[in-house]
N, C-alpha and C positions, 0 to 999 in steps of 0.2 A: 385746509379750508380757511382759506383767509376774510372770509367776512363772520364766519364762527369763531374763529383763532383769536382776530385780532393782532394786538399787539404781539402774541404770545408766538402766533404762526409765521408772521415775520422776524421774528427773533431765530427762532429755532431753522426759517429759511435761510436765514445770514449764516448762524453755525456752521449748517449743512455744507452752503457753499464755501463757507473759507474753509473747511476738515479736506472737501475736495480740492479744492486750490491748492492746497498744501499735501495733499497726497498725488495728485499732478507732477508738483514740484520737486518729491522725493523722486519717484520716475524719472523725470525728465534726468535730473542733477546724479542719480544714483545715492543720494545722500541722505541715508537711512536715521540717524539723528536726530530729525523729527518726529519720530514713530514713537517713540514714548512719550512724547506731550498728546500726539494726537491720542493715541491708547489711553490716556488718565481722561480727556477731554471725554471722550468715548464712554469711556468706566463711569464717571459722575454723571453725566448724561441716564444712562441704564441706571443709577442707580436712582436718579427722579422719577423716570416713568414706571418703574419698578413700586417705588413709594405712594406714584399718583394710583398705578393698578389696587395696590394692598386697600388704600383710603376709598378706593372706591366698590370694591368688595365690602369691605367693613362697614360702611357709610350705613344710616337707616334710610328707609326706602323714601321718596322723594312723595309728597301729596297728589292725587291725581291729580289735582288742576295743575302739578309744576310740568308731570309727569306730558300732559295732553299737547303742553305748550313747545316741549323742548322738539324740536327737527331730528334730533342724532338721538339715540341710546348709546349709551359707551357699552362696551360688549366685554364680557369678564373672558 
């Protein structure tokens, strides 16, 4: 959701597309040597959203009026 996102949603839609451009291009070329940069790319990735789920389990509960105001609930 890029007017939620922001900045954030187009960043991680760049990522997205170049991990694919680049897993394309292993295909295409047969040339697997890429596959462990994208695998670490991957690994650090899971290992943010991972961190953002923990912080937002843990987090104290948000005031209703923030509560009333926000569109989305993040879903544990």
């Amino acid at each position: 959701d890029y007017e939620q996102g922001g900045e954030v949603s187009v960043n991680l839609s760049r990522l997205y597309n170049y991990m694919l451009r680049q897993m394309i291009g292993i295909n295409v070329r047969q040339d697997t040597s890429m596959y462990g940069h994208l695998i670490h790319m991957l690994s650090e990735l899971k290992e943010a959203w991972e961190q953002i789920r923990h912080d937002a389990a843990t987090a104290p509960p948000l005031p209703t009026s923030v509560q009333g105001s926000r569109r989305w609930q993040a879903s544990a």
